[in-house]
Gaussian input, Z-matrix of N, CA and C with variables (Angstrom, degrees):
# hf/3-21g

backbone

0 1
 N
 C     1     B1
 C     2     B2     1     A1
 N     3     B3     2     A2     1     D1
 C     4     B4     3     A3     2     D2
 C     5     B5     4     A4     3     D3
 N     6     B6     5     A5     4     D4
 C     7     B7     6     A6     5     D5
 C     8     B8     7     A7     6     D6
 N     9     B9     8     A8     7     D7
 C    10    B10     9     A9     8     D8
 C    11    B11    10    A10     9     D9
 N    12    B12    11    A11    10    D10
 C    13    B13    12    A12    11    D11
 C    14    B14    13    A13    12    D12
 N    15    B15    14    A14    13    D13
 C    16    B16    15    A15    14    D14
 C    17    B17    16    A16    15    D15
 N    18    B18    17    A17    16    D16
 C    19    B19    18    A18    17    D17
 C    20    B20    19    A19    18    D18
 N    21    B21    20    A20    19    D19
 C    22    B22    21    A21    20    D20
 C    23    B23    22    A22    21    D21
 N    24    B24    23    A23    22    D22
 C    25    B25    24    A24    23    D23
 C    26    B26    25    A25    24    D24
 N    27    B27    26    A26    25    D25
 C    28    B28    27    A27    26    D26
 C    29    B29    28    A28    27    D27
 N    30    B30    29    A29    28    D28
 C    31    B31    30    A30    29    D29
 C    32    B32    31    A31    30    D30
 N    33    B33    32    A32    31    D31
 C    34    B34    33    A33    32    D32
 C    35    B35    34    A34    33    D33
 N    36    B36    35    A35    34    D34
 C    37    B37    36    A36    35    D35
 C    38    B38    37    A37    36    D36
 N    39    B39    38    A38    37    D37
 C    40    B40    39    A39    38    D38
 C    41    B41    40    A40    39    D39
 N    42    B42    41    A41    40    D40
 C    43    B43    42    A42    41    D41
 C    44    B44    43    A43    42    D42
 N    45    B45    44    A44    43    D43
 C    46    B46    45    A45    44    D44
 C    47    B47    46    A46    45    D45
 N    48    B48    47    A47    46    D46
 C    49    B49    48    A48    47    D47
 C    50    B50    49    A49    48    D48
 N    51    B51    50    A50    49    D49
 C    52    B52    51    A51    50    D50
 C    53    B53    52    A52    51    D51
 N    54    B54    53    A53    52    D52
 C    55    B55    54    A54    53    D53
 C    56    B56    55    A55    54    D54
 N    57    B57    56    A56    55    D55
 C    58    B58    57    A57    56    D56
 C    59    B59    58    A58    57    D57
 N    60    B60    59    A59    58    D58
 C    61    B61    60    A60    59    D59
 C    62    B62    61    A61    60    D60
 N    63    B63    62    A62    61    D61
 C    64    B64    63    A63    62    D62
 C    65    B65    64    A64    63    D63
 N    66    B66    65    A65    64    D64
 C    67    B67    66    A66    65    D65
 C    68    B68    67    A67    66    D66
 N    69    B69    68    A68    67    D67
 C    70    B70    69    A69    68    D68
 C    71    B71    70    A70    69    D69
 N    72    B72    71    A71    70    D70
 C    73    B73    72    A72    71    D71
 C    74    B74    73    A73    72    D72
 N    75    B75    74    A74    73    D73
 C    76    B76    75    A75    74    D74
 C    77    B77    76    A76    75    D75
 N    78    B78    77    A77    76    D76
 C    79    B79    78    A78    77    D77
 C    80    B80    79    A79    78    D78
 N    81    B81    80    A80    79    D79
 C    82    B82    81    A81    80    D80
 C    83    B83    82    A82    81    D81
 N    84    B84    83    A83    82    D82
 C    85    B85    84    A84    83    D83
 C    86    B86    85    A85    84    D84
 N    87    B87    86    A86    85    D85
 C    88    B88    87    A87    86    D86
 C    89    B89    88    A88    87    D87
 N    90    B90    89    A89    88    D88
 C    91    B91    90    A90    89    D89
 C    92    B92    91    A91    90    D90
 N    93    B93    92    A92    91    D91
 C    94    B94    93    A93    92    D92
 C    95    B95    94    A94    93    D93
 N    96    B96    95    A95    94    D94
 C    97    B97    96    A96    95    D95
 C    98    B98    97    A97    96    D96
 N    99    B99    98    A98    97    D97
 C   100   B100    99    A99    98    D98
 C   101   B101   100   A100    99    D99
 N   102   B102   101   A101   100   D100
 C   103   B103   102   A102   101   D101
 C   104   B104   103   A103   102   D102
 N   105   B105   104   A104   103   D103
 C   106   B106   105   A105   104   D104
 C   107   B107   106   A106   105   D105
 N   108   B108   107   A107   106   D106
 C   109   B109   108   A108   107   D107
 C   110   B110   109   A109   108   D108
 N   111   B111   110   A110   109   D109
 C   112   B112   111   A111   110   D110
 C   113   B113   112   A112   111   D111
 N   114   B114   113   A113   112   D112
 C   115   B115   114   A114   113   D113
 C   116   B116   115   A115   114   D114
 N   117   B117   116   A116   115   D115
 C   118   B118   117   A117   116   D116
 C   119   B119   118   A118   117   D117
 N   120   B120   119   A119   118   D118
 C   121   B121   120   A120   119   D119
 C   122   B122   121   A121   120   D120
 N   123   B123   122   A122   121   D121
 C   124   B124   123   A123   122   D122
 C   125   B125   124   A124   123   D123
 N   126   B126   125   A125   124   D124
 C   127   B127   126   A126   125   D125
 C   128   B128   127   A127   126   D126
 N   129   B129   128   A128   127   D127
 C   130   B130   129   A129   128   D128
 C   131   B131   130   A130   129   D129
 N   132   B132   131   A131   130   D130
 C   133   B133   132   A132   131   D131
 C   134   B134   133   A133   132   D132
 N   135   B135   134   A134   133   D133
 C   136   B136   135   A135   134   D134
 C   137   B137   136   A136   135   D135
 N   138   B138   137   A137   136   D136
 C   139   B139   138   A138   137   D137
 C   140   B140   139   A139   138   D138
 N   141   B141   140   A140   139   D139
 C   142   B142   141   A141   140   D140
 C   143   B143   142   A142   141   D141
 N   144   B144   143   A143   142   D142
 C   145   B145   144   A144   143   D143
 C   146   B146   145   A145   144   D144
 N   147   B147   146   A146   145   D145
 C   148   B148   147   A147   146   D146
 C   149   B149   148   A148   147   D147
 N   150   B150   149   A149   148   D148
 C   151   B151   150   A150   149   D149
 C   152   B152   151   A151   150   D150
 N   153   B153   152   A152   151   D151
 C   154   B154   153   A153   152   D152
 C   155   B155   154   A154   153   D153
 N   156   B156   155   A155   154   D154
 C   157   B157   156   A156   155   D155
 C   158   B158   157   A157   156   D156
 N   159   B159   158   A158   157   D157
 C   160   B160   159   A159   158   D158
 C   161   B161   160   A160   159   D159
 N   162   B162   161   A161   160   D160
 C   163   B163   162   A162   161   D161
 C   164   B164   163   A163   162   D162
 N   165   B165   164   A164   163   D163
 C   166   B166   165   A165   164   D164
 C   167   B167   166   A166   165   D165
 N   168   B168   167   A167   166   D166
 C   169   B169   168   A168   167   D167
 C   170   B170   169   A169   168   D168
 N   171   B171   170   A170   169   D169
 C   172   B172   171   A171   170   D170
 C   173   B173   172   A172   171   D171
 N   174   B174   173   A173   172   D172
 C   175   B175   174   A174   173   D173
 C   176   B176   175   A175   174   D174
 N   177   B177   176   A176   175   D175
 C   178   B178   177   A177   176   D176
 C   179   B179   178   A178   177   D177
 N   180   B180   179   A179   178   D178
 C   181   B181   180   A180   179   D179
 C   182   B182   181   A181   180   D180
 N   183   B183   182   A182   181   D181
 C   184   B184   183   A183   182   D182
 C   185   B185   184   A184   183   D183
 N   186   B186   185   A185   184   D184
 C   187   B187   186   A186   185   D185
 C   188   B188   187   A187   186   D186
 N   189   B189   188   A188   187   D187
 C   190   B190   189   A189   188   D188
 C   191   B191   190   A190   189   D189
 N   192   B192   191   A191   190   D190
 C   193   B193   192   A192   191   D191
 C   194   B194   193   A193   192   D192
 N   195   B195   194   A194   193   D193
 C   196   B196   195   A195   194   D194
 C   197   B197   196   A196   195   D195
 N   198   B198   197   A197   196   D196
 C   199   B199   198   A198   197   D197
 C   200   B200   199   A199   198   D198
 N   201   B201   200   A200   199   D199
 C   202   B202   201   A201   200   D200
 C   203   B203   202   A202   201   D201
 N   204   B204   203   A203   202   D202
 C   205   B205   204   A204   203   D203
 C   206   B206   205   A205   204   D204
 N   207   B207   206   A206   205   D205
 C   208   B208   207   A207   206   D206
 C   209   B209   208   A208   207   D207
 N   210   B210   209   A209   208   D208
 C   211   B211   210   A210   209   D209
 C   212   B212   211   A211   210   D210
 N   213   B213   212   A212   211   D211
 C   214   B214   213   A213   212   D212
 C   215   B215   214   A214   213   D213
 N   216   B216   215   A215   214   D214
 C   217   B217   216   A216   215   D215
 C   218   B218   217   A217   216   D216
 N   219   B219   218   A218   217   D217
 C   220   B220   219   A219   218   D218
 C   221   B221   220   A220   219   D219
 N   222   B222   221   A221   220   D220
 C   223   B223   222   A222   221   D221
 C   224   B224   223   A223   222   D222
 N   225   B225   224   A224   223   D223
 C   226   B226   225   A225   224   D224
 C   227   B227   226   A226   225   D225
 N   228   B228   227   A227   226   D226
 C   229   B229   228   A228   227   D227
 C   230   B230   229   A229   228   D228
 N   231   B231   230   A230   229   D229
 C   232   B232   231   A231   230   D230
 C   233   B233   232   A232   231   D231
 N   234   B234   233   A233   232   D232
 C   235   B235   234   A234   233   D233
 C   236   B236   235   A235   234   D234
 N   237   B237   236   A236   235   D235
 C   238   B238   237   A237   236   D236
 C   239   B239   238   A238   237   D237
 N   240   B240   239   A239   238   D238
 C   241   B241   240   A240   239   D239
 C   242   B242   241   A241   240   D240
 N   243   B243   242   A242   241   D241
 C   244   B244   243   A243   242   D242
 C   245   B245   244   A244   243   D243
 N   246   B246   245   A245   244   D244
 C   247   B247   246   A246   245   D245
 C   248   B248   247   A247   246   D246
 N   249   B249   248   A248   247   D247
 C   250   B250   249   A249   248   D248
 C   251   B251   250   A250   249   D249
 N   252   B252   251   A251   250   D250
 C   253   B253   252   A252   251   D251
 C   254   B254   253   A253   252   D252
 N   255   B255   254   A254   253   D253
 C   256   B256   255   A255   254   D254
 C   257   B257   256   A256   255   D255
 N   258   B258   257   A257   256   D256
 C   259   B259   258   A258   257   D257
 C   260   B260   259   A259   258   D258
 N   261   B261   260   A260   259   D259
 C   262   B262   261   A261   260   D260
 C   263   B263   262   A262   261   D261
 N   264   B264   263   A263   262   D262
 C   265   B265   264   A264   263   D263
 C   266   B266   265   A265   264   D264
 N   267   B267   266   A266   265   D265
 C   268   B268   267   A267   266   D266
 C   269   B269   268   A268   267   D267
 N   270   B270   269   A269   268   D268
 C   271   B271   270   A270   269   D269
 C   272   B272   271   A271   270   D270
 N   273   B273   272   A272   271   D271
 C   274   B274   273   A273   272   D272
 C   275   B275   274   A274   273   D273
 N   276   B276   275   A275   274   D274
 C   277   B277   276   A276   275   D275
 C   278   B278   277   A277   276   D276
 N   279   B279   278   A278   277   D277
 C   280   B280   279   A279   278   D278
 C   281   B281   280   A280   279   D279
 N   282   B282   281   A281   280   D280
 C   283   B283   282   A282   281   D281
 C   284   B284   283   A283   282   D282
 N   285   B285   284   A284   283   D283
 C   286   B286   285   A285   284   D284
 C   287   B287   286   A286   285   D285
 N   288   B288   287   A287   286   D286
 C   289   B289   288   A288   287   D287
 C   290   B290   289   A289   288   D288
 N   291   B291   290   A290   289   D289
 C   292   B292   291   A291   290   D290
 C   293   B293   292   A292   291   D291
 N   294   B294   293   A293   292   D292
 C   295   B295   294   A294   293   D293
 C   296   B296   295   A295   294   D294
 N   297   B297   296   A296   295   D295
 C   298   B298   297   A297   296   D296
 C   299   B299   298   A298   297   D297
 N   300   B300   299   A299   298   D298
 C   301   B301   300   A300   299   D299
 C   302   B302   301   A301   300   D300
 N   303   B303   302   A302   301   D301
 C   304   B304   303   A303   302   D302
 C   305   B305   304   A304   303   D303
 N   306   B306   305   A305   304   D304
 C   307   B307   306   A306   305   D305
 C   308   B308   307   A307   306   D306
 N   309   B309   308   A308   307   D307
 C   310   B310   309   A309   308   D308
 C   311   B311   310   A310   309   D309
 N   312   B312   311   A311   310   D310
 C   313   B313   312   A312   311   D311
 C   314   B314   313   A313   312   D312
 N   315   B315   314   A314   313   D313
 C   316   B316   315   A315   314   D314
 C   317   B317   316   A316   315   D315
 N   318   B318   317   A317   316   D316
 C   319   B319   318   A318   317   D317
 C   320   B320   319   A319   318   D318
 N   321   B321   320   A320   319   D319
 C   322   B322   321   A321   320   D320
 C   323   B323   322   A322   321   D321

   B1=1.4644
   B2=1.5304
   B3=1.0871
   B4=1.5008
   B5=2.1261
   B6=1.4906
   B7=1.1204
   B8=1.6931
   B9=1.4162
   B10=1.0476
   B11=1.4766
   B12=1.5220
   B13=1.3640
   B14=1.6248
   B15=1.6094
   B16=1.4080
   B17=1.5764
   B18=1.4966
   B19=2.1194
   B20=1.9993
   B21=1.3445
   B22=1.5975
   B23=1.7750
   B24=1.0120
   B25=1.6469
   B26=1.5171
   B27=1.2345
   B28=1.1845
   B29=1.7733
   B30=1.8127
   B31=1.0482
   B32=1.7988
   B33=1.1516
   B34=1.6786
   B35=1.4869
   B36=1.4927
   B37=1.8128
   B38=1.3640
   B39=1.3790
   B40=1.7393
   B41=1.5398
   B42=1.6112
   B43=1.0881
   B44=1.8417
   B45=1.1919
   B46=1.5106
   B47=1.6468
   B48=1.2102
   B49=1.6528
   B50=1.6580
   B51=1.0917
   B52=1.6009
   B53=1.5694
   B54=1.4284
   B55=1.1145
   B56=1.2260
   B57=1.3925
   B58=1.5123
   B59=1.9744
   B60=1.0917
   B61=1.4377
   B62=1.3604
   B63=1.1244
   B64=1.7248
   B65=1.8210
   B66=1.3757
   B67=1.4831
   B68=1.6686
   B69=1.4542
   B70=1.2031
   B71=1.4810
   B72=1.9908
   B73=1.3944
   B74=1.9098
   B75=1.2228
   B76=1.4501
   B77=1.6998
   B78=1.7669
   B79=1.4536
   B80=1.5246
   B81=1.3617
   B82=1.2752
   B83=1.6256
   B84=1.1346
   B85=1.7346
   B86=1.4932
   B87=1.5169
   B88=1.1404
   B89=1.3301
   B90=1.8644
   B91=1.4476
   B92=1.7816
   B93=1.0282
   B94=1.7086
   B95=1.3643
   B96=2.0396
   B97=1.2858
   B98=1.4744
   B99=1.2824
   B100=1.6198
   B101=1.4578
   B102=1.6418
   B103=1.4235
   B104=1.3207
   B105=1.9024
   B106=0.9966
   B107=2.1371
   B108=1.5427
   B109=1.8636
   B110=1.2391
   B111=1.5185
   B112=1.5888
   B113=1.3733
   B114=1.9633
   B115=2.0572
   B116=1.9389
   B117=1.5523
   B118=1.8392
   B119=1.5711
   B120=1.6510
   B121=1.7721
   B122=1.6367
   B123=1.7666
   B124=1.2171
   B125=1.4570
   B126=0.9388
   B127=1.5141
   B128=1.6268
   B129=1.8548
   B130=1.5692
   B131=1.2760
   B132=1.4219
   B133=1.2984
   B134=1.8503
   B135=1.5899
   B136=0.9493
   B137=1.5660
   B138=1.4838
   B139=1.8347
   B140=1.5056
   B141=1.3832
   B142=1.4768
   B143=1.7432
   B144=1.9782
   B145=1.5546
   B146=1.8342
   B147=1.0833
   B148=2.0056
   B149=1.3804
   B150=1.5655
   B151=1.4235
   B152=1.0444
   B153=1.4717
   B154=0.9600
   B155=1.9102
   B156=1.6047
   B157=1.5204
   B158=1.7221
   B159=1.3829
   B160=1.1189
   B161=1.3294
   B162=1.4054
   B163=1.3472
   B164=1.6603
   B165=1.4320
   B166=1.8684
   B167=1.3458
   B168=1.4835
   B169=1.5170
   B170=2.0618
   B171=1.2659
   B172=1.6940
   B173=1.4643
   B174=1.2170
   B175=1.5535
   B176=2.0260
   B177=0.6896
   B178=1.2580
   B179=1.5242
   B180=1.4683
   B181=1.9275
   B182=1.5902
   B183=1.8798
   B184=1.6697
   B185=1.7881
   B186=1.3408
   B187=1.4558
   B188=1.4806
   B189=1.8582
   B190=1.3364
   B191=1.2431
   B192=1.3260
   B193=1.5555
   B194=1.8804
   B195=1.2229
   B196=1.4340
   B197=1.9891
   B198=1.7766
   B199=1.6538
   B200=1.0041
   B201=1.4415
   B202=1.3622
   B203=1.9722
   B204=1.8928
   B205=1.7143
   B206=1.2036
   B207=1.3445
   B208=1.7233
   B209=1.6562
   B210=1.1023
   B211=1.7317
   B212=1.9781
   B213=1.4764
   B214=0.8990
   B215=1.7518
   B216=1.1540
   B217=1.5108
   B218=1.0760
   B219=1.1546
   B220=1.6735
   B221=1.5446
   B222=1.1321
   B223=1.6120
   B224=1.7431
   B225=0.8856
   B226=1.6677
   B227=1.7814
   B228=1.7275
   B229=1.4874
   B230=1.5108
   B231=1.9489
   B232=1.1655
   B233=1.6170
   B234=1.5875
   B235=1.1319
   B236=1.4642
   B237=1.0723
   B238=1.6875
   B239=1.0249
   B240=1.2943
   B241=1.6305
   B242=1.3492
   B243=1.0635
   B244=1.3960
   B245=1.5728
   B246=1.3338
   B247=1.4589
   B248=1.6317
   B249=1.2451
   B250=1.6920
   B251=1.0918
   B252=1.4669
   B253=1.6346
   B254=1.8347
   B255=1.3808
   B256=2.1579
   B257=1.9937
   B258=1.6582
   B259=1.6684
   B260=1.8587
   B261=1.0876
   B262=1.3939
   B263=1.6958
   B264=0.9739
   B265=1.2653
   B266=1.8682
   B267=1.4143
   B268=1.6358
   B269=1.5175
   B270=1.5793
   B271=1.5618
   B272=1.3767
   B273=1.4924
   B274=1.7669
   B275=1.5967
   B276=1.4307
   B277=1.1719
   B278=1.2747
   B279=1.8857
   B280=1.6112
   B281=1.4970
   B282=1.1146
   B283=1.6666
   B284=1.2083
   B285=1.2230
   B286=1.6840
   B287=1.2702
   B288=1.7744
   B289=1.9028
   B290=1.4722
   B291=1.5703
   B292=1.7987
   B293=1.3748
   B294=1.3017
   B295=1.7078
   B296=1.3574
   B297=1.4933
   B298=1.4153
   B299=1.6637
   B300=1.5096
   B301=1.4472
   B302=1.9101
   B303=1.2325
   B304=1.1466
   B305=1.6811
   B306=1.6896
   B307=1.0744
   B308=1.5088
   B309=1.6546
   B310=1.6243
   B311=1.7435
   B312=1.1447
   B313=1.1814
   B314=1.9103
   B315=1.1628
   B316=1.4376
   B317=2.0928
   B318=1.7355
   B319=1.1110
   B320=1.5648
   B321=1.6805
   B322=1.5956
   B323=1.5318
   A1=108.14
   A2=111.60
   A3=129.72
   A4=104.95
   A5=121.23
   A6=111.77
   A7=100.03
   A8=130.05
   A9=144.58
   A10=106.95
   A11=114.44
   A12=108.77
   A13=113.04
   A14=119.78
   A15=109.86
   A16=92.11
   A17=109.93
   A18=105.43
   A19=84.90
   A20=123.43
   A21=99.93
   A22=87.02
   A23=142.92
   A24=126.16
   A25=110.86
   A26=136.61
   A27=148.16
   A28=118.35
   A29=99.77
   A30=105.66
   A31=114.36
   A32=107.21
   A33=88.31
   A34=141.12
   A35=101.08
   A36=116.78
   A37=96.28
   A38=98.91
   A39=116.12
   A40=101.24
   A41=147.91
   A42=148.44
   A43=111.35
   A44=109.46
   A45=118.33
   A46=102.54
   A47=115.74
   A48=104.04
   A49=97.40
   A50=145.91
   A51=121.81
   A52=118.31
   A53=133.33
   A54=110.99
   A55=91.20
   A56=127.99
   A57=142.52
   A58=93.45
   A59=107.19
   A60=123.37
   A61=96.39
   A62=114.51
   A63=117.35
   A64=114.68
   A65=97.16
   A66=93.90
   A67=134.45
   A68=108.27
   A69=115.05
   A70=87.78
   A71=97.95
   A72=129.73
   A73=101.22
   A74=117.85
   A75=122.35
   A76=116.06
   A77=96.13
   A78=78.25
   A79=132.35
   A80=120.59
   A81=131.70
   A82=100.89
   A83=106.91
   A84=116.46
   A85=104.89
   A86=118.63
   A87=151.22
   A88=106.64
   A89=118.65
   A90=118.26
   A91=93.53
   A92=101.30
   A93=128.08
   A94=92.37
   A95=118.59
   A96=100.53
   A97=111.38
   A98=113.09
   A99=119.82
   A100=102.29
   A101=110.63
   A102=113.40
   A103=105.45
   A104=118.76
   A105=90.85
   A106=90.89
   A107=90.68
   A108=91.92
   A109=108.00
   A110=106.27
   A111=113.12
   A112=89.20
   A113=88.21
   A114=94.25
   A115=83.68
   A116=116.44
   A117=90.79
   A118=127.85
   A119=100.58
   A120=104.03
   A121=109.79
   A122=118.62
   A123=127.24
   A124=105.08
   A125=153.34
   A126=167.27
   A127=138.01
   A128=98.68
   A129=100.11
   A130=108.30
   A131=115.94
   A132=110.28
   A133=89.39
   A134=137.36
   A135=137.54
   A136=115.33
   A137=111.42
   A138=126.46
   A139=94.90
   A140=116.78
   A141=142.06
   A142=93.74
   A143=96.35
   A144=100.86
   A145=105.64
   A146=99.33
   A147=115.18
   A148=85.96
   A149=129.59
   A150=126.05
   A151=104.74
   A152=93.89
   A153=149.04
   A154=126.15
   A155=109.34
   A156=105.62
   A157=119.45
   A158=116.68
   A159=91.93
   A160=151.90
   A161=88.38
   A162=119.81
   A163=123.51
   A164=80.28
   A165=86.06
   A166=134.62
   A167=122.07
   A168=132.07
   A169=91.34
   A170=95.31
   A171=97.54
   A172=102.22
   A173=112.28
   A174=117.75
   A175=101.30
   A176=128.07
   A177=126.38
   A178=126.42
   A179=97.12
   A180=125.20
   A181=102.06
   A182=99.48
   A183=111.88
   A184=99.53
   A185=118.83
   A186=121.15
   A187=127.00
   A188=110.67
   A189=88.35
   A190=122.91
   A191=118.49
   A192=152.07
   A193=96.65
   A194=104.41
   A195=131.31
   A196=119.52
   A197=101.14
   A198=91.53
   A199=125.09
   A200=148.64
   A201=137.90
   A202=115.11
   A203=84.99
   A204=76.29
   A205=118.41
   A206=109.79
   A207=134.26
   A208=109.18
   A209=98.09
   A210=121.60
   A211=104.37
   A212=119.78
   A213=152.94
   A214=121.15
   A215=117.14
   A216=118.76
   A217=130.22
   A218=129.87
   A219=112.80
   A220=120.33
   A221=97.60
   A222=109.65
   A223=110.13
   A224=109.02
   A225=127.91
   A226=116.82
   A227=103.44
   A228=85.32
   A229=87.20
   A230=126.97
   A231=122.55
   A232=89.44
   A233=121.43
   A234=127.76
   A235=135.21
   A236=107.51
   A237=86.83
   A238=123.46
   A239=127.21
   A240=155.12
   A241=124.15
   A242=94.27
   A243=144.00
   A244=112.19
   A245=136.25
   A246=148.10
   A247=105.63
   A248=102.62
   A249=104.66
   A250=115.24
   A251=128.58
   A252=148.69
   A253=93.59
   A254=103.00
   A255=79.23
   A256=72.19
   A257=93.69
   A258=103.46
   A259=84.32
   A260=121.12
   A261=129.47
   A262=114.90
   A263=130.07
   A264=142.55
   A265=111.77
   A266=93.64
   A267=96.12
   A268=118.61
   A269=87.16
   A270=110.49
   A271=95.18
   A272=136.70
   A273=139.58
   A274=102.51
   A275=126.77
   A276=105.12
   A277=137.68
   A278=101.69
   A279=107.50
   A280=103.93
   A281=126.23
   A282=107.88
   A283=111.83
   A284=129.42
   A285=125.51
   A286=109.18
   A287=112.50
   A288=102.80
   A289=84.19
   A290=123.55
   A291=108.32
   A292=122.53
   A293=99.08
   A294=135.42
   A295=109.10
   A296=115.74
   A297=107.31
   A298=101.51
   A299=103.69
   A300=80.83
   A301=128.88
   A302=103.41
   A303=116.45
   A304=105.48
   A305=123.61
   A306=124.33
   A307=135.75
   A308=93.24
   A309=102.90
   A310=106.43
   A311=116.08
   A312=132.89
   A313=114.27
   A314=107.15
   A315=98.07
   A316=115.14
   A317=102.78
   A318=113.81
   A319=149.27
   A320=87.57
   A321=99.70
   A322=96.71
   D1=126.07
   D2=-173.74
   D3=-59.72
   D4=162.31
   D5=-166.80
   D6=-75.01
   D7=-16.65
   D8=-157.20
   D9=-98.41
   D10=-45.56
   D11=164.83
   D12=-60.15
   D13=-21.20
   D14=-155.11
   D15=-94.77
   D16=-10.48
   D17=-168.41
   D18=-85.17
   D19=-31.54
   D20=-156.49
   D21=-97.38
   D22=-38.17
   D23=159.44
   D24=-28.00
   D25=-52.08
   D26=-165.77
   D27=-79.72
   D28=-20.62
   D29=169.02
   D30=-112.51
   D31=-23.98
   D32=149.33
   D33=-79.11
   D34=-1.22
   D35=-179.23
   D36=-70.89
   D37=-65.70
   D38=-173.96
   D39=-53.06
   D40=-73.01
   D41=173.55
   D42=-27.82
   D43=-52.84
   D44=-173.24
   D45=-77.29
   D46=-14.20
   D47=-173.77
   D48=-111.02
   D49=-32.58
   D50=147.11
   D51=-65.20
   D52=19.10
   D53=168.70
   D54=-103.97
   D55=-34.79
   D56=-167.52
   D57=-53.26
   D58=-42.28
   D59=-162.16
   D60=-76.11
   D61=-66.97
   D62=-171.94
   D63=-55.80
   D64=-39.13
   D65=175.04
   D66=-89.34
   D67=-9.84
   D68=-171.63
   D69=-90.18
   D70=166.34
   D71=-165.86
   D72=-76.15
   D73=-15.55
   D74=-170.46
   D75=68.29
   D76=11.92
   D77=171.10
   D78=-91.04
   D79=14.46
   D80=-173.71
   D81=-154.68
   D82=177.36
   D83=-176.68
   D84=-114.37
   D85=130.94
   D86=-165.06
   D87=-124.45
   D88=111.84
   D89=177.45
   D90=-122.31
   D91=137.99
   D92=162.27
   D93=-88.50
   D94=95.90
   D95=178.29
   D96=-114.36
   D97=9.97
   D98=-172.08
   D99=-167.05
   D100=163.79
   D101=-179.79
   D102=-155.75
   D103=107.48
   D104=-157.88
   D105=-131.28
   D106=154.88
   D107=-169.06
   D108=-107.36
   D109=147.85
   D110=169.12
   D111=-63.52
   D112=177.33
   D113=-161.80
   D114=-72.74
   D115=-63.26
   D116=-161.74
   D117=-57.92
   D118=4.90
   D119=165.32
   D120=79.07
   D121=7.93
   D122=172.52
   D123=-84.23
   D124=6.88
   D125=125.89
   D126=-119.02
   D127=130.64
   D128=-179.57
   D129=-106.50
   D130=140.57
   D131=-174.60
   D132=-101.75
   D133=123.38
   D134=-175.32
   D135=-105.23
   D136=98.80
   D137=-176.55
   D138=-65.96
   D139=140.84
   D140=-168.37
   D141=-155.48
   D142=127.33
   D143=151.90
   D144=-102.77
   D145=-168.27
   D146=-147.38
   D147=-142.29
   D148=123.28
   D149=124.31
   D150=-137.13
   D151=158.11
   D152=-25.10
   D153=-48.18
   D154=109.08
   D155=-167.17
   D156=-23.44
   D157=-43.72
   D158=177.01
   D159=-102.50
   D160=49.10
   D161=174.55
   D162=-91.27
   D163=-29.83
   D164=-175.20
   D165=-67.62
   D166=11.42
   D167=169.76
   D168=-81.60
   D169=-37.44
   D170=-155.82
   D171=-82.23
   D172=-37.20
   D173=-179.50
   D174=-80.34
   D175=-22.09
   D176=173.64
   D177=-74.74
   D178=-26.03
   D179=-176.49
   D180=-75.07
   D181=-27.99
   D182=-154.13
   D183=-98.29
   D184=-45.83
   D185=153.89
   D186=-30.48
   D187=-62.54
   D188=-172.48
   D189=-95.86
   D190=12.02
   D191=153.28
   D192=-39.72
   D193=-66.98
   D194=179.30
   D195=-51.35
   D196=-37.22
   D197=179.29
   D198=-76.13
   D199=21.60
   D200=140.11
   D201=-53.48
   D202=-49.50
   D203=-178.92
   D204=-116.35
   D205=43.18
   D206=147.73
   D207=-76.47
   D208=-51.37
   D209=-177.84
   D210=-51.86
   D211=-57.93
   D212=145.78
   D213=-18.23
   D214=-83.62
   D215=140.30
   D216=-64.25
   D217=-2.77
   D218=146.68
   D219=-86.90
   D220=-19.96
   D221=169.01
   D222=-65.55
   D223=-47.68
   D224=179.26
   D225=-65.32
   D226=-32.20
   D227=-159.22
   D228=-135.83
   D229=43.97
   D230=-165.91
   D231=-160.48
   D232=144.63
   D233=130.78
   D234=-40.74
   D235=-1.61
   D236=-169.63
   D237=-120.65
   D238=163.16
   D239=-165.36
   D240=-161.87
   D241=129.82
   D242=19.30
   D243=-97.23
   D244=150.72
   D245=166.25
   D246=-50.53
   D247=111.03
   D248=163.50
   D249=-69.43
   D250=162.17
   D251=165.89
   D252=-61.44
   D253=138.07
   D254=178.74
   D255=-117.38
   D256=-168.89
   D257=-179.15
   D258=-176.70
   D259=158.60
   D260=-172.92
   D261=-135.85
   D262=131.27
   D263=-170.55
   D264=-144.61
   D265=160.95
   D266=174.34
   D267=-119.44
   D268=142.40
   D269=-145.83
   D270=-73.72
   D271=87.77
   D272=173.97
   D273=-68.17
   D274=-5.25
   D275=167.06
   D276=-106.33
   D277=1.42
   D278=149.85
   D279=-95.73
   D280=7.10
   D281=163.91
   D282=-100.32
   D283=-4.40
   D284=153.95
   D285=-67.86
   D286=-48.72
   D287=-166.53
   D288=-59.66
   D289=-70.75
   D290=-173.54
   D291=15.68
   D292=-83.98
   D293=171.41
   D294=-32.85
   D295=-72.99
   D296=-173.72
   D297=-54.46
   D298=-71.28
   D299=-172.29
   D300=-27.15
   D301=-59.47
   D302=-169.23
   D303=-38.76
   D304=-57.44
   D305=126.99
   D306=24.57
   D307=-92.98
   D308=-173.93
   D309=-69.30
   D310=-41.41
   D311=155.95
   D312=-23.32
   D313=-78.21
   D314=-168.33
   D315=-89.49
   D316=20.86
   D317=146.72
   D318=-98.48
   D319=6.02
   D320=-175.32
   D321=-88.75

């Protein structure tokens, strides 16, 4: 990843995780933990973990509820252009490391 792809990843993580913040109910914890682009960069698919886990059918329903005016505030509080399509999903591959740790954890 180029130094330029790695400064605007870093600025839609950060952008998408105070909006995530400002708009959610605060009843569970919401991480913006990855951001990842189709190759022409006209869509981000944005990885989110959930706690309490079983929250994340409901918090996930409430996100993409939310990308019109994700799209919107990033437009508002970002340089860039053009505005990607965003879409939100959960990140199963920090809830596997979780696991292992959790794992290595209750074998010491």
């Amino acid at each position: 990843m180029t130094e330029n792809n790695t400064r605007i990843k870093h600025i839609i993580q950060e952008a998408a995780a105070t909006f995530v913040r400002q708009e959610s109910s605060g009843t569970g914890l919401i991480t913006v933990t990855d951001v990842v682009f189709s190759r022409d960069k006209s869509h981000v698919m944005l990885l989110v973990s959930v706690l309490p886990e079983n929250r994340e059918s409901v918090v996930l329903a409430f996100l993409k509820r939310k990308r019109s005016e994700l799209r919107t505030y990033i437009k508002a509080h970002t340089r860039l252009y053009p505005i990607p399509r965003f879409d939100f999903d959960i990140d199963y591959g920090e809830k596997n490391r979780q696991r292992i740790e959790e794992i290595s954890q209750e074998n010491k």
